[in-house]
C-alpha positions as CSV (number, residue, x, y, z in Angstrom):
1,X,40.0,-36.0,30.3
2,X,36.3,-37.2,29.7
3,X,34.0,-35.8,27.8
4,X,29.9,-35.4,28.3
5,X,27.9,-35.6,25.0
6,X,24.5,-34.5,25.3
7,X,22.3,-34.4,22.3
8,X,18.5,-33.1,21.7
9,X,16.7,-32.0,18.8
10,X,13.9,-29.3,18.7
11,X,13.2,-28.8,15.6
12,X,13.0,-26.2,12.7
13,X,13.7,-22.7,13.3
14,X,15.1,-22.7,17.2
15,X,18.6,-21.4,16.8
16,X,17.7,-19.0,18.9
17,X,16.7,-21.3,21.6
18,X,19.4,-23.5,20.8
19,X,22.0,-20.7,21.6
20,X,20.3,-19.4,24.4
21,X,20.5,-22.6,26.3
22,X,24.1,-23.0,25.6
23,X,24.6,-19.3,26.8
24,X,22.5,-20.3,30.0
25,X,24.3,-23.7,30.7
26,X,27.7,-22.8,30.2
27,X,27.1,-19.7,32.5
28,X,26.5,-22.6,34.8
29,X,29.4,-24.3,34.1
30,X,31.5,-22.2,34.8
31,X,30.0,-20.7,38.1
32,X,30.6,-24.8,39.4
33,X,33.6,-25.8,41.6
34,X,34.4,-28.9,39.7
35,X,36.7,-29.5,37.4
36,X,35.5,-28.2,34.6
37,X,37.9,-27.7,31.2
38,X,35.8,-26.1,28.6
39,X,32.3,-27.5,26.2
40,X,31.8,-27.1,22.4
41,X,28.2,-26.6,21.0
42,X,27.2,-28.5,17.5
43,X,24.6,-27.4,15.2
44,X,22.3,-28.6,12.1
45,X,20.5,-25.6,12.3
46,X,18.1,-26.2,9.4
47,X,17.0,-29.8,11.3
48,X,17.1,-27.9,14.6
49,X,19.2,-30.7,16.2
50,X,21.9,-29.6,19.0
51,X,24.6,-31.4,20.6
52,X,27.4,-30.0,23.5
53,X,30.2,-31.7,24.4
54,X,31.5,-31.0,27.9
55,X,34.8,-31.8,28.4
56,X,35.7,-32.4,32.4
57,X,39.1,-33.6,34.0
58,X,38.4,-36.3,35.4
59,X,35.6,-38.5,35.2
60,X,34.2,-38.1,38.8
61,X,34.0,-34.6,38.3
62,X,32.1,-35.0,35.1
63,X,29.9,-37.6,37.0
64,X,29.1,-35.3,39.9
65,X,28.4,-32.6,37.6
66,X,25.7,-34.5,35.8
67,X,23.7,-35.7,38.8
68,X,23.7,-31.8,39.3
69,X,23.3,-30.1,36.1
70,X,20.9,-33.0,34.3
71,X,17.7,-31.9,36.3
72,X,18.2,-28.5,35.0
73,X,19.3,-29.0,31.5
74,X,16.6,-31.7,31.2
75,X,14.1,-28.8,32.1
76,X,15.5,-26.4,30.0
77,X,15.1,-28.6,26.9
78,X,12.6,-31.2,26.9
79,X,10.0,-29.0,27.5
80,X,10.6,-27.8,23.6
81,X,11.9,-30.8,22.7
82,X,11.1,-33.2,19.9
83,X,12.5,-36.1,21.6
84,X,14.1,-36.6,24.9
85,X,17.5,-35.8,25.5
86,X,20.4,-37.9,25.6
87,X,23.9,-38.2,27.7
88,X,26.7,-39.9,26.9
89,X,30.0,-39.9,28.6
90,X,33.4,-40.4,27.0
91,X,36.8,-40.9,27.5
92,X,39.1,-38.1,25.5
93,X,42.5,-39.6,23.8
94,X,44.5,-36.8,23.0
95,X,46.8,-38.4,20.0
96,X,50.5,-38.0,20.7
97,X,53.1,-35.9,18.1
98,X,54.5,-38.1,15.8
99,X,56.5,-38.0,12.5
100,X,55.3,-39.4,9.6
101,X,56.6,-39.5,6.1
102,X,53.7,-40.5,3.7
103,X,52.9,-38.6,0.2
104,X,49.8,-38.1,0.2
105,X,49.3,-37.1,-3.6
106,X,50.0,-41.2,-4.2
107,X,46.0,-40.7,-2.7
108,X,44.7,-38.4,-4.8
């Protein structure tokens, strides 16, 4: 799995316009074809700076998608935007399930 971080910031009191471009764009996202798994939206509402992190199954799908989506999002944002927006794309490690025996009051 890979993930797409995009970050932009604009600003004091734009919740609203924070939310209603994540409403917009993952309307899109899930109207596309490719492999698309699901995106999380994060929030410092008071600083008005935004961050959503797609989350893709394989990394040529998530690289397709932003040659397609960027143009758009880039649009919908940096015209309200204190800075310009930025993309960054991950790889997602999924820890495995493991036993562990540690007592963790020795850490308190």
């Amino acid at each position: 799995m890979v993930a797409v971080v995009v970050k932009f910031v604009l600003g004091e009191n734009t919740r609203w316009e924070a939310e209603r471009i994540a409403d917009v764009f993952t309307a899109l996202l899930k109207k596309h074809s490719g492999p698309f798994h699901h995106v999380d939206y994060l929030g410092e509402y008071e600083l008005g700076e935004y961050m959503g992190i797609v989350y893709w199954e394989t990394r040529e799908g998530a690289e397709e998608s932003i040659g397609a989506f960027l143009p758009f999002l880039k649009e919908m944002v940096e015209y309200n935007s204190q800075y310009p927006i930025t993309l960054e794309l991950f790889d997602v490690y999924t820890p495995k399930e493991i036993e562990v025996d540690i007592d963790m009051k020795q850490y308190e």
